[in-house]
N, CA and C atoms of all chains as a GROMACS GRO file, in nm:
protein
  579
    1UNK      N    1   0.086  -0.119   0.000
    1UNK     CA    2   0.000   0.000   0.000
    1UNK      C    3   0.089   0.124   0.000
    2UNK      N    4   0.107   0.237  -0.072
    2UNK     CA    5   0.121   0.342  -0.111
    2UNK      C    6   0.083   0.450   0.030
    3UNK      N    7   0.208   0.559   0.045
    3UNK     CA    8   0.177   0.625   0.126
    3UNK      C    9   0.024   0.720   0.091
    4UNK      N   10  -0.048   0.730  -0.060
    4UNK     CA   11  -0.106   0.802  -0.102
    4UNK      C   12  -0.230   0.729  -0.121
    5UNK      N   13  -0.185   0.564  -0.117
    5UNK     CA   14  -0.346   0.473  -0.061
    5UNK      C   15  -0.398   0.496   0.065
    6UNK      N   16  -0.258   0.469   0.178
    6UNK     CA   17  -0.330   0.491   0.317
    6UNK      C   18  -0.382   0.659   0.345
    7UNK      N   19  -0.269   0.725   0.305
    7UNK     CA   20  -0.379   0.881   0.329
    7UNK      C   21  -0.500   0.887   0.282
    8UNK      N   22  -0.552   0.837   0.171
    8UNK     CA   23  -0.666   0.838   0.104
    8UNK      C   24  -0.774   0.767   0.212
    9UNK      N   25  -0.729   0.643   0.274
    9UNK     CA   26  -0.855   0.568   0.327
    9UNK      C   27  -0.832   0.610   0.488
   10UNK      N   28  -0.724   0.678   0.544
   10UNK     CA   29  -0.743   0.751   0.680
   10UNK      C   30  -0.817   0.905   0.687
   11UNK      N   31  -0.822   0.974   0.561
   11UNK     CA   32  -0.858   1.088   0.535
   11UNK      C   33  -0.758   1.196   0.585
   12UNK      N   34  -0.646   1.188   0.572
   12UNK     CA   35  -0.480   1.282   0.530
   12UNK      C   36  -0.467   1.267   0.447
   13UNK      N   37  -0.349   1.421   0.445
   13UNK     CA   38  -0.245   1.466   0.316
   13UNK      C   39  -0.206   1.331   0.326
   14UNK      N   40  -0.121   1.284   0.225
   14UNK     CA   41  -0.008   1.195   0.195
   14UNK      C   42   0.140   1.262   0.311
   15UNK      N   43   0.141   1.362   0.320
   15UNK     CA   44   0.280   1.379   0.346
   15UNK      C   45   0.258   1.372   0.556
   16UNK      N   46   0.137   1.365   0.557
   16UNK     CA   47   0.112   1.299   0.744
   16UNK      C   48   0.117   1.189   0.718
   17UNK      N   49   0.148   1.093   0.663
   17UNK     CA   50   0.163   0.951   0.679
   17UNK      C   51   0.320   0.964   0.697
   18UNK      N   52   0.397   1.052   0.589
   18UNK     CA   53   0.543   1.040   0.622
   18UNK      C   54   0.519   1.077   0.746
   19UNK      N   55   0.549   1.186   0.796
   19UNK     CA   56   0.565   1.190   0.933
   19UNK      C   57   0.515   1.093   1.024
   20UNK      N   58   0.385   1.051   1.025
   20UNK     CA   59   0.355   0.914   1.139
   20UNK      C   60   0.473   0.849   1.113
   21UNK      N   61   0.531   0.809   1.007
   21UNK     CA   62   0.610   0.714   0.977
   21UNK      C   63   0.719   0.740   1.047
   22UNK      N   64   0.788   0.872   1.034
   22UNK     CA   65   0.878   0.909   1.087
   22UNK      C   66   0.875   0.938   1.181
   23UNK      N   67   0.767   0.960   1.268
   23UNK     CA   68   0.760   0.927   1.453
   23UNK      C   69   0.720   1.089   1.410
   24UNK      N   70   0.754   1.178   1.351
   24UNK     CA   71   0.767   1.360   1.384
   24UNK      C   72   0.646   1.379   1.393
   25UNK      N   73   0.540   1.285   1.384
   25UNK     CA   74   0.373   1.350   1.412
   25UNK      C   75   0.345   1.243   1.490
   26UNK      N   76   0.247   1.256   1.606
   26UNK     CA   77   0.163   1.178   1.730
   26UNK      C   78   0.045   1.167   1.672
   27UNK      N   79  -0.032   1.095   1.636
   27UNK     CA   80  -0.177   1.127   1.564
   27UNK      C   81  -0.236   1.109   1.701
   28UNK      N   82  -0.398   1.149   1.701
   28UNK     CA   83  -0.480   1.144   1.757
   28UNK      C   84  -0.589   1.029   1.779
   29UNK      N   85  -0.632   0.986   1.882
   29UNK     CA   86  -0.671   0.906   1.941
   29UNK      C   87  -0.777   0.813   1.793
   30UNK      N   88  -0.818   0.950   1.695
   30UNK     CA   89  -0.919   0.879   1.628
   30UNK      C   90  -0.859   0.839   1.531
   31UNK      N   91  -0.694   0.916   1.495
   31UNK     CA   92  -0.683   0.880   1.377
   31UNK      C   93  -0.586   0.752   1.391
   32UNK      N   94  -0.573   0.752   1.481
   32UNK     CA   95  -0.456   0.569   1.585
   32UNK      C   96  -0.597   0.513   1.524
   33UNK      N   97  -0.703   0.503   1.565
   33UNK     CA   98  -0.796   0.424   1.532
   33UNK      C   99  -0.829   0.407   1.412
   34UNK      N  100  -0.854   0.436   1.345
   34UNK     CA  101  -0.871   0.418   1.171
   34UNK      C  102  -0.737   0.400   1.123
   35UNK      N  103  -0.621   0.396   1.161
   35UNK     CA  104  -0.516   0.353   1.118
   35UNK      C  105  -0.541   0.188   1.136
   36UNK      N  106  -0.534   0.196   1.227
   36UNK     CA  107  -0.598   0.021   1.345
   36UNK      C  108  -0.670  -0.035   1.190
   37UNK      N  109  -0.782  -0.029   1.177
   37UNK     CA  110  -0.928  -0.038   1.103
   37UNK      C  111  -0.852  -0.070   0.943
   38UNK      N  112  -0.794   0.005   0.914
   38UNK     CA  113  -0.752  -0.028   0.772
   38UNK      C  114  -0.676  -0.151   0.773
   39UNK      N  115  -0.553  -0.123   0.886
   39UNK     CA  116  -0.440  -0.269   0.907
   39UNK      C  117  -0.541  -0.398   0.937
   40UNK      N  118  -0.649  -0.376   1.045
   40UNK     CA  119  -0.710  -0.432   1.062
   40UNK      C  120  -0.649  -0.544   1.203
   41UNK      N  121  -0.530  -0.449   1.294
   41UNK     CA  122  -0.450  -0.513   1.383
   41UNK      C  123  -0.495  -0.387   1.482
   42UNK      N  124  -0.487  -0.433   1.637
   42UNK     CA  125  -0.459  -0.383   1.700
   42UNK      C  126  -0.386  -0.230   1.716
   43UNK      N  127  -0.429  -0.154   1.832
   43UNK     CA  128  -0.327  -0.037   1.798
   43UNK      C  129  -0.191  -0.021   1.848
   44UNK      N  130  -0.227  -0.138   1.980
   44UNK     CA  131  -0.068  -0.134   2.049
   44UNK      C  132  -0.017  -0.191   1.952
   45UNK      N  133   0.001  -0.263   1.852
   45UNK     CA  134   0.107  -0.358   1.731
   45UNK      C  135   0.111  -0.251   1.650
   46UNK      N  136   0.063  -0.171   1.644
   46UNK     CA  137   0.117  -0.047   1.556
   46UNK      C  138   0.171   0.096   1.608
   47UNK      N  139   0.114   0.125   1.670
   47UNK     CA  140   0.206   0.239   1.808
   47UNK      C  141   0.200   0.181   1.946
   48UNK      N  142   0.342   0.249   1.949
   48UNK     CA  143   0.392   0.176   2.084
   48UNK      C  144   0.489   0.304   2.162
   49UNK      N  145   0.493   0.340   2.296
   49UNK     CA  146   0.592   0.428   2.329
   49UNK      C  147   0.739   0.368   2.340
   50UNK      N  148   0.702   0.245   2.318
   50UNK     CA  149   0.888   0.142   2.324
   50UNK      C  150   0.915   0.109   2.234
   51UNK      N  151   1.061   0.137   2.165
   51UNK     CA  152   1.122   0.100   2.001
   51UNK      C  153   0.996  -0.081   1.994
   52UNK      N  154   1.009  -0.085   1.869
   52UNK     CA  155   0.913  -0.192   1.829
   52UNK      C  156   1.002  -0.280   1.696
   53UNK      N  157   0.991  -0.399   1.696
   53UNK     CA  158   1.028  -0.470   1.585
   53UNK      C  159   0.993  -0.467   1.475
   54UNK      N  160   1.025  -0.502   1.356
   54UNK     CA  161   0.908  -0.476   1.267
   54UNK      C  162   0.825  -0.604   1.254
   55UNK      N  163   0.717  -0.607   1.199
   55UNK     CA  164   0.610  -0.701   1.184
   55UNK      C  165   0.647  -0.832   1.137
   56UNK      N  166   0.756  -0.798   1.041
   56UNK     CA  167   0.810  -0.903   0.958
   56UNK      C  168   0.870  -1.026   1.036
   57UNK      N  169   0.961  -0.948   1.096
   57UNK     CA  170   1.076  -1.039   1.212
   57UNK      C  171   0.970  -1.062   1.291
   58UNK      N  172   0.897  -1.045   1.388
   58UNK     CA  173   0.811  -1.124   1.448
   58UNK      C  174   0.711  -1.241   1.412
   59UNK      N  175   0.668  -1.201   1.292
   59UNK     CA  176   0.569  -1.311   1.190
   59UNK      C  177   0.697  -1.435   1.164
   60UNK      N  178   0.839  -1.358   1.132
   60UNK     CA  179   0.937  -1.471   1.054
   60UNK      C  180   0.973  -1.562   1.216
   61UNK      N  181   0.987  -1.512   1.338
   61UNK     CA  182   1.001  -1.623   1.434
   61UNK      C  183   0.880  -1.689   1.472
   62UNK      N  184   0.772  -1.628   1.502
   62UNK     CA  185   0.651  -1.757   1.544
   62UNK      C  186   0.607  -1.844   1.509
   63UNK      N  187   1.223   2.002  -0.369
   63UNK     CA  188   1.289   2.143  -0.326
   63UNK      C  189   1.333   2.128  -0.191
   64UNK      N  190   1.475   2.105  -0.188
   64UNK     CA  191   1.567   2.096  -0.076
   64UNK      C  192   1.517   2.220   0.085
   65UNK      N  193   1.543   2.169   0.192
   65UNK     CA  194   1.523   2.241   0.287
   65UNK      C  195   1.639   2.392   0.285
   66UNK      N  196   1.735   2.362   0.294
   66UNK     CA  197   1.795   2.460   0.208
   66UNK      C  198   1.790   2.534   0.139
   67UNK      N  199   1.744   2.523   0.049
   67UNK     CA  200   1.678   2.596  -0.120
   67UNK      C  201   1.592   2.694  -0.057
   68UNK      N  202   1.494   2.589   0.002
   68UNK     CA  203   1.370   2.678   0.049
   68UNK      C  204   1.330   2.749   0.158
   69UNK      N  205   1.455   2.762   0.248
   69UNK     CA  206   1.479   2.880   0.331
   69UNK      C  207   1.607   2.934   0.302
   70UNK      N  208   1.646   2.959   0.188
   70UNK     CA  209   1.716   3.001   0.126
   70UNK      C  210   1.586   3.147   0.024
   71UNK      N  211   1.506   3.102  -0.001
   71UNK     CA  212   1.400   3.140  -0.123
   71UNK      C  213   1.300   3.264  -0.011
   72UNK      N  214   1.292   3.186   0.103
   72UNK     CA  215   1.214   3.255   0.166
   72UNK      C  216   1.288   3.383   0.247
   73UNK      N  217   1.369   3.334   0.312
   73UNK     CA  218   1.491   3.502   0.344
   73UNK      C  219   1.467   3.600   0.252
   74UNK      N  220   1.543   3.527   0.130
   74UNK     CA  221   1.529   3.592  -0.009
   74UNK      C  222   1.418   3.707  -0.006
   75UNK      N  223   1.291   3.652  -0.035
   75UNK     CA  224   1.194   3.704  -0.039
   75UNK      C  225   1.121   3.811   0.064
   76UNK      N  226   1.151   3.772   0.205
   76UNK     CA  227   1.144   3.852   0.320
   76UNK      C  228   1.242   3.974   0.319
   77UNK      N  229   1.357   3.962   0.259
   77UNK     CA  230   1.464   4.089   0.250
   77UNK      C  231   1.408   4.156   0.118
   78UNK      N  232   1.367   4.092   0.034
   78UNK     CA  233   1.346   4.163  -0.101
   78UNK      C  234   1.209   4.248  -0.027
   79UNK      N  235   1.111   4.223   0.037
   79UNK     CA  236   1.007   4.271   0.056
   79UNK      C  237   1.032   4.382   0.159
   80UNK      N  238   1.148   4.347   0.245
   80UNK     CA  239   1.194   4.492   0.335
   80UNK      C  240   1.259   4.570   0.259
   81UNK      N  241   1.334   4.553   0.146
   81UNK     CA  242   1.440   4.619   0.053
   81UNK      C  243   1.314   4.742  -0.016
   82UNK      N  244   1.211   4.658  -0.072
   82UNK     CA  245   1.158   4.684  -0.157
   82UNK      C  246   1.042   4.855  -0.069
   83UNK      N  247   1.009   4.790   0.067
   83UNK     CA  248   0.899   4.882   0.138
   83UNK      C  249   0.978   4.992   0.194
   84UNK      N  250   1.098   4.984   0.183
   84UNK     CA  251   1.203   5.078   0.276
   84UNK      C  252   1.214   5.141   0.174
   85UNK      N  253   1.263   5.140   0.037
   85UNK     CA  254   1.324   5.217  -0.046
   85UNK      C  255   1.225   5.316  -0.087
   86UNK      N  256   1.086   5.238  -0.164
   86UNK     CA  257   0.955   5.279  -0.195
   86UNK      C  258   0.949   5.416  -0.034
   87UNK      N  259   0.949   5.368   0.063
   87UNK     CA  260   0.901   5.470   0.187
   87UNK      C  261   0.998   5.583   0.173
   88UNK      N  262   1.130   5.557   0.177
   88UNK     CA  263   1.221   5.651   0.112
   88UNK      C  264   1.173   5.762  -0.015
   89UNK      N  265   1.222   5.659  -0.063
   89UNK     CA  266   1.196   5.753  -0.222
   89UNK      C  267   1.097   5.818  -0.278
   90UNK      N  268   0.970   5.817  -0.166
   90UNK     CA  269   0.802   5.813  -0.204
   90UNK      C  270   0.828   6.015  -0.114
   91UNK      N  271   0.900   5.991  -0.022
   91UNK     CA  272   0.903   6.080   0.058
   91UNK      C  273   1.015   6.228  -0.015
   92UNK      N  274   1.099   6.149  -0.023
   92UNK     CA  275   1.183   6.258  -0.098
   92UNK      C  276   1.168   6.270  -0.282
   93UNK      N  277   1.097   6.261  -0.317
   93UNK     CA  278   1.042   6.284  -0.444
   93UNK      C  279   1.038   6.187  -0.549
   94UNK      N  280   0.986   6.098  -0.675
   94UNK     CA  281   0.967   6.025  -0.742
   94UNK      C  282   1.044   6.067  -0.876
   95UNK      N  283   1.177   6.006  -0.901
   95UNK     CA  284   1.210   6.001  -1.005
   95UNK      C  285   1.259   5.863  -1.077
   96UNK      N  286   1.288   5.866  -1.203
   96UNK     CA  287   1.291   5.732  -1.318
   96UNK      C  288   1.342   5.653  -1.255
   97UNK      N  289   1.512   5.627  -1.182
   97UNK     CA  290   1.582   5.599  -1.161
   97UNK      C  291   1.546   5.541  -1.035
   98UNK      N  292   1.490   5.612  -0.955
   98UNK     CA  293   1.458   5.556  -0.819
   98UNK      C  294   1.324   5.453  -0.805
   99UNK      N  295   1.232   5.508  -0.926
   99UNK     CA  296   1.125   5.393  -1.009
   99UNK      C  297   1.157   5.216  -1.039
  100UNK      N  298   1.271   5.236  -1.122
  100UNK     CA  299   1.348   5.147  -1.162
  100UNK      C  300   1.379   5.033  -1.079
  101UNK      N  301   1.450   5.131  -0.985
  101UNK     CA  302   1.516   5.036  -0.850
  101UNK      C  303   1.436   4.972  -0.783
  102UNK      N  304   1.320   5.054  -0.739
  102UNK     CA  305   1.159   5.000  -0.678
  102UNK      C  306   1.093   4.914  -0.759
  103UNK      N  307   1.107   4.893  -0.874
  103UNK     CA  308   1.086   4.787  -0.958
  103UNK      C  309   1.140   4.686  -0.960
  104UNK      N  310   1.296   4.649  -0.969
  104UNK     CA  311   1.358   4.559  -0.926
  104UNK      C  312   1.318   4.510  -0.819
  105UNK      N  313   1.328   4.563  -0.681
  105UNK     CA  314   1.273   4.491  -0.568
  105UNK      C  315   1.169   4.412  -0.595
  106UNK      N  316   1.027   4.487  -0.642
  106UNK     CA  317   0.934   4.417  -0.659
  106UNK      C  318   0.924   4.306  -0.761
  107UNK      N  319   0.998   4.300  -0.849
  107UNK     CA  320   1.011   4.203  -0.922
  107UNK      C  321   1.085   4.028  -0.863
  108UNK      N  322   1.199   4.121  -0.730
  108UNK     CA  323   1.293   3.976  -0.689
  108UNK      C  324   1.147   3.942  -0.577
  109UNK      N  325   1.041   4.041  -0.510
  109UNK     CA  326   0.930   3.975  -0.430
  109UNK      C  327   0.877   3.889  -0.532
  110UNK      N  328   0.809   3.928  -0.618
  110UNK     CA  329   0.734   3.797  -0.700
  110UNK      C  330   0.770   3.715  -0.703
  111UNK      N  331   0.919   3.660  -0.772
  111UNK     CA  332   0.945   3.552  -0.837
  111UNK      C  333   1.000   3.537  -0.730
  112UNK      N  334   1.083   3.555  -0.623
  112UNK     CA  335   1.102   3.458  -0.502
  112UNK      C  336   0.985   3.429  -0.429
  113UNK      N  337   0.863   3.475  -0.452
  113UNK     CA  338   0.681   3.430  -0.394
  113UNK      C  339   0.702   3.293  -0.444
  114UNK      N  340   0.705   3.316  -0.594
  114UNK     CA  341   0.691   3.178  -0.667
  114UNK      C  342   0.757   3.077  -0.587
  115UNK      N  343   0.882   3.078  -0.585
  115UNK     CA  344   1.020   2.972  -0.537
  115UNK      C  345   0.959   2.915  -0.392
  116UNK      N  346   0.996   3.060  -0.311
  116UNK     CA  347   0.939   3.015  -0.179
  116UNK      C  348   0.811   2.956  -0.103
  117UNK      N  349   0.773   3.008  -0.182
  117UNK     CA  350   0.589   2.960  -0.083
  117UNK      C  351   0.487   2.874  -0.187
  118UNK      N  352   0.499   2.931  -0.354
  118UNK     CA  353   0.418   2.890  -0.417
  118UNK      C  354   0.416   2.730  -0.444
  119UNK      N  355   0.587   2.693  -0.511
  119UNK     CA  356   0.613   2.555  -0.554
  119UNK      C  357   0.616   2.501  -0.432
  120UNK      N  358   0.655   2.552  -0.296
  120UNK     CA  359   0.620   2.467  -0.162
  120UNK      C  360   0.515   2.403  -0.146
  121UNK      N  361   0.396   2.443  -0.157
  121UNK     CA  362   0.250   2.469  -0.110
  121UNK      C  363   0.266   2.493   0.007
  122UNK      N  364   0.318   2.584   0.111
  122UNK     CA  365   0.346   2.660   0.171
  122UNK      C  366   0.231   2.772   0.189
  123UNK      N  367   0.190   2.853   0.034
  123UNK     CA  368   0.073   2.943   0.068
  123UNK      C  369  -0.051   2.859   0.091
  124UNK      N  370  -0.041   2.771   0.002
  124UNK     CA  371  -0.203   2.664   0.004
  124UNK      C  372  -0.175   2.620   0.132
  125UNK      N  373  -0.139   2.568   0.203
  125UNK     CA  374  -0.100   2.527   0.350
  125UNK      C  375  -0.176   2.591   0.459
  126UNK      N  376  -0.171   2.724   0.417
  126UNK     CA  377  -0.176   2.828   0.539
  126UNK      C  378  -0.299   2.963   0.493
  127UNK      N  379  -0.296   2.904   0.326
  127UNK     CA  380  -0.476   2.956   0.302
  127UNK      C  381  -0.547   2.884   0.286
  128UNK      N  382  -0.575   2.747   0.342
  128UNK     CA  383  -0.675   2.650   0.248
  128UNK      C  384  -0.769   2.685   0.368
  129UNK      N  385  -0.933   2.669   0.397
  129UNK     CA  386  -1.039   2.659   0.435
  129UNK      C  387  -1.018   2.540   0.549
  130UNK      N  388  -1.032   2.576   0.679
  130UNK     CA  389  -0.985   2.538   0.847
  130UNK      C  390  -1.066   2.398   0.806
  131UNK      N  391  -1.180   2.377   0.736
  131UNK     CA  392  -1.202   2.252   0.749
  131UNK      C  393  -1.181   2.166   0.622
  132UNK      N  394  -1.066   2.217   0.562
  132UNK     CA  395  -0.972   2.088   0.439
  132UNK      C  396  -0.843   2.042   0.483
  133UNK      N  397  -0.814   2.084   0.616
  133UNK     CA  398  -0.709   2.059   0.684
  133UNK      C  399  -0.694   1.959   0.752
  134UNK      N  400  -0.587   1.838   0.687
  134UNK     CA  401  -0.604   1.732   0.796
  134UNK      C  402  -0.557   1.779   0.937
  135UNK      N  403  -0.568   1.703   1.090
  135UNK     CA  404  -0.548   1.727   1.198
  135UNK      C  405  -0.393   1.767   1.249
  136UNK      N  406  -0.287   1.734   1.126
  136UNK     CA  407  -0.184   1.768   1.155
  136UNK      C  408  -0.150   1.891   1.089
  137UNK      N  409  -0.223   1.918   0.974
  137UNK     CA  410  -0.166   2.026   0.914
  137UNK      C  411  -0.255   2.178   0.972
  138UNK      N  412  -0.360   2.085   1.043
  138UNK     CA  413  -0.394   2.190   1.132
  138UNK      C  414  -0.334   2.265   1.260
  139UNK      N  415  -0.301   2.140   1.294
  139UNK     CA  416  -0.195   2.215   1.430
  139UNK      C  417  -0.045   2.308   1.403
  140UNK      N  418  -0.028   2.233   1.310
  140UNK     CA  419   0.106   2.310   1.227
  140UNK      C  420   0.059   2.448   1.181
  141UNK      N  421  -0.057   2.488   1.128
  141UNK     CA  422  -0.101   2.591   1.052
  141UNK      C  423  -0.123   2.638   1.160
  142UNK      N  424  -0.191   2.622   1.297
  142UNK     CA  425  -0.247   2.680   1.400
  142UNK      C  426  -0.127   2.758   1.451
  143UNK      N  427  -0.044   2.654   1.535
  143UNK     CA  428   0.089   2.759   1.583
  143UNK      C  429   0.127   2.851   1.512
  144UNK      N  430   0.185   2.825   1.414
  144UNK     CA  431   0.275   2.939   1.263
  144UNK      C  432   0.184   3.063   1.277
  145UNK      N  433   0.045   3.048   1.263
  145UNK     CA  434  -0.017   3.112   1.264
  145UNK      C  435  -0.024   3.218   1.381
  146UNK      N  436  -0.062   3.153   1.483
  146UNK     CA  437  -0.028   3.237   1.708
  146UNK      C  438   0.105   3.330   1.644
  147UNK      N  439   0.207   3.254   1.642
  147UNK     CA  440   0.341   3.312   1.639
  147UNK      C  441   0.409   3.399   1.522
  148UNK      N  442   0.328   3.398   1.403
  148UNK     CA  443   0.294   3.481   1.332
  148UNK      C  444   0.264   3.644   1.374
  149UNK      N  445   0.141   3.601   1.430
  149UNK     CA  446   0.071   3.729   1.486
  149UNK      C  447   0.137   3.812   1.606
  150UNK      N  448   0.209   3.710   1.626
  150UNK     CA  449   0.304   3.778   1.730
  150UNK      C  450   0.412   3.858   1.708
  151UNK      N  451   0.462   3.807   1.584
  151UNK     CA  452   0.559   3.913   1.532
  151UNK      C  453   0.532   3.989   1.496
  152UNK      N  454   0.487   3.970   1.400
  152UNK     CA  455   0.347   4.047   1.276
  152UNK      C  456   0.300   4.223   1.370
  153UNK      N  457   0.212   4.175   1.498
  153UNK     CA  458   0.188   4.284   1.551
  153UNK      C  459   0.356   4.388   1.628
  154UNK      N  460   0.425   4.275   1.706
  154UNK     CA  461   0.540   4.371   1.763
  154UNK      C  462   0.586   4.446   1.638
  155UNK      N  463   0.620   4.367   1.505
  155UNK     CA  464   0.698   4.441   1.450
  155UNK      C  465   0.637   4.540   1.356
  156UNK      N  466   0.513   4.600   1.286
  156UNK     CA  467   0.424   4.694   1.251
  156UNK      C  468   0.365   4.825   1.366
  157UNK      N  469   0.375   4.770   1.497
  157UNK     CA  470   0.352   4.858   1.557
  157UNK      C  471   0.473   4.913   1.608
  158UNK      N  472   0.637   4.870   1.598
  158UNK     CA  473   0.760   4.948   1.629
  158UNK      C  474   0.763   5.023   1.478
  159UNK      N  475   0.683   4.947   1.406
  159UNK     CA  476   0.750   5.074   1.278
  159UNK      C  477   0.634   5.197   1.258
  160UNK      N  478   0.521   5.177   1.313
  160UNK     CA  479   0.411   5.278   1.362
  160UNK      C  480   0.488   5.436   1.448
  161UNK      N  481   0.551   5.333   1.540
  161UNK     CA  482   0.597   5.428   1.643
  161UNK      C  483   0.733   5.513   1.612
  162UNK      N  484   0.816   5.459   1.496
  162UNK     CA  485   0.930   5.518   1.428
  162UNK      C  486   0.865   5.637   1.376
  163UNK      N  487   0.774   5.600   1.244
  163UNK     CA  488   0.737   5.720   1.201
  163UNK      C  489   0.677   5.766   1.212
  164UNK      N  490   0.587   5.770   1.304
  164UNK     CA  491   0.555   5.896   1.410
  164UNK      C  492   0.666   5.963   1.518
  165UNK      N  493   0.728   5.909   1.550
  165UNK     CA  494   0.853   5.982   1.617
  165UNK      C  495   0.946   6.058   1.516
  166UNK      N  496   0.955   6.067   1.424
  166UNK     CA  497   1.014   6.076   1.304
  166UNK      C  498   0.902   6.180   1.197
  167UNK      N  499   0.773   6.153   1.216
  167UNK     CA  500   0.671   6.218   1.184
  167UNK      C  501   0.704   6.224   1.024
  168UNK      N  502   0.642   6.051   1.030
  168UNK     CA  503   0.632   6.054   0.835
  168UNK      C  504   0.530   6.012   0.858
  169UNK      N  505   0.468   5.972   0.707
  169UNK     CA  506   0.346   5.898   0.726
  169UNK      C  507   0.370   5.754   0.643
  170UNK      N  508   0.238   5.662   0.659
  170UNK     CA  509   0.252   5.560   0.593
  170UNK      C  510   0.243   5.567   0.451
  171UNK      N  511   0.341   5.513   0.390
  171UNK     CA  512   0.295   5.511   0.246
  171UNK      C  513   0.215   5.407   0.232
  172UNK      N  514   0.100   5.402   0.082
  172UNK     CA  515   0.094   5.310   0.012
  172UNK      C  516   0.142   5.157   0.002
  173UNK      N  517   0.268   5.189  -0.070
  173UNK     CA  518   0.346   5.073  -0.077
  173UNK      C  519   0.393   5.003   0.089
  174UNK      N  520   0.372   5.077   0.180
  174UNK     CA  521   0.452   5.048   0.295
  174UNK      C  522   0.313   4.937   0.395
  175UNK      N  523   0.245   5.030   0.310
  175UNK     CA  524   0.083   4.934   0.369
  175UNK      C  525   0.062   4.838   0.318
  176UNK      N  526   0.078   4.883   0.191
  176UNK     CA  527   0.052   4.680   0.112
  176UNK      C  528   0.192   4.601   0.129
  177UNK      N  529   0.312   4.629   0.184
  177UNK     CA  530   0.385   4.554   0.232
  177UNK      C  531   0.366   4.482   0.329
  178UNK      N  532   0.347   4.568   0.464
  178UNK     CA  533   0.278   4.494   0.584
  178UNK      C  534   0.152   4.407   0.551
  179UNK      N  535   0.090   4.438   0.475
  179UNK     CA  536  -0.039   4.285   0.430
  179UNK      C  537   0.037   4.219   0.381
  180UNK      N  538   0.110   4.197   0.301
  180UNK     CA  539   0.187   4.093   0.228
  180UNK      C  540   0.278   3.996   0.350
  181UNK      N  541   0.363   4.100   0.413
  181UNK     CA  542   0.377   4.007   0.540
  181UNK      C  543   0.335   3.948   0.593
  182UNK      N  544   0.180   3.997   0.640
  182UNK     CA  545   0.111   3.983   0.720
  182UNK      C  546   0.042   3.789   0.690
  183UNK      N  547   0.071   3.792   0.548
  183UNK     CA  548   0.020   3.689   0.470
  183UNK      C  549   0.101   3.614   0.517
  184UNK      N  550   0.237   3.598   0.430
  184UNK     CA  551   0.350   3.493   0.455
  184UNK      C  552   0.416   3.440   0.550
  185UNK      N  553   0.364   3.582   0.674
  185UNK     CA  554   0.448   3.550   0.792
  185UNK      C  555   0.466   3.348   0.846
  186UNK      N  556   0.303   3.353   0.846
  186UNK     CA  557   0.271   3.212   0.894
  186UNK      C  558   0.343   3.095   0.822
  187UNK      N  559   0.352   3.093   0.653
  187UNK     CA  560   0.389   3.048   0.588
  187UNK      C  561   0.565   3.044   0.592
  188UNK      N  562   0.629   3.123   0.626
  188UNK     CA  563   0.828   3.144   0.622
  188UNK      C  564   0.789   3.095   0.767
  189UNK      N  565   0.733   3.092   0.907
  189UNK     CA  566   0.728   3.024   1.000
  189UNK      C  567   0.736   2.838   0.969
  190UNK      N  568   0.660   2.834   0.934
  190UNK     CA  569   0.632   2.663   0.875
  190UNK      C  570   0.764   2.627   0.762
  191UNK      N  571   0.822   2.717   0.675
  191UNK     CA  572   0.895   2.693   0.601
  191UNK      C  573   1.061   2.724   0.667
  192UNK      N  574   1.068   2.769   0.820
  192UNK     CA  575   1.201   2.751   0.864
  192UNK      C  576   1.227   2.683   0.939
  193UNK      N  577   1.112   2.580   0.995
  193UNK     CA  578   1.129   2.449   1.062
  193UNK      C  579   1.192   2.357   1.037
   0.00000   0.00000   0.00000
């Protein structure tokens, strides 16, 4: 998915996804949630206040 | 357009626009001739086309004029502050130049008025663009 798919189906610019990405923006409680909704995972597996693994390496050990 | 470039573009443009309201306030005062036309032309010419560079190809002005509710939640808060701290300069520094020339006992020009709107515009925008 395209930084310019997920802005489209969270309802952001494209260039607030860079930043979520890049930690330099905190989104808001609703938009953590419709982030959630699209992944369709949890929100702690997607923000976390503690460095986080990526998805991959965890899926590749279990 | 490099971060660099583009507070590079915007200085630019902020000096061209003091170059340009100072000289005009000058030259408006001590009499209007070709030469001093000219020069006041130049200025205004390096404001435009550094408008373009700095704020326009940014979206920088669209940023900070678009309609409060096309703004996603981040580019709102971003637009919000720039904006507070904007006005903060915006007013200290129009009302020290109020108080010059009245101490000084000139008056406002024209050009010196549609400068301060023009500031008044971008301020928010060269805020967001020197982050």
């Amino acid at each position: 998915m395209s930084r310019k798919d997920l802005a489209e189906k969270i309802g952001v610019n494209f260039q607030t996804v860079g930043y979520l990405e890049r930690e330099e923006y905190n989104p808001s409680l609703d938009l953590a949630f419709r982030i959630s909704e699209v992944f369709d995972l949890p929100i702690e597996v997607i923000f976390s206040t503690k460095p986080q693994k990526p998805l991959s390496e965890l899926f590749k050990n279990s | 357009m490099s971060k660099g470039k583009r507070k590079f573009w915007i200085a630019f443009n902020l000096i061209s626009v003091i170059l340009f309201a100072s000289y005009s306030q000058i030259f408006i005062s001590s009499g209007i001739n070709k030469g001093s036309f000219l020069i006041a032309g130049v200025f205004l010419l390096q404001v435009l086309l550094s408008f373009q560079l700095a704020f326009w190809k940014n979206n920088l002005w669209q940023l900070t004029h678009k309609p409060f509710n096309q703004l996603d939640e981040r580019e709102a808060q971003v637009s919000g502050n720039a904006t507070r701290i904007a006005y903060a300069i915006f007013t200290i520094f129009s009302l020290s130049i109020f108080v010059i020339l009245s101490v000084l006992e000139l008056r406002v020009s024209i050009v010196l008025a549609i400068s301060l709107i023009y500031l008044a515009h971008i301020l928010p925008a060269c805020i967001i663009g020197f982050k």
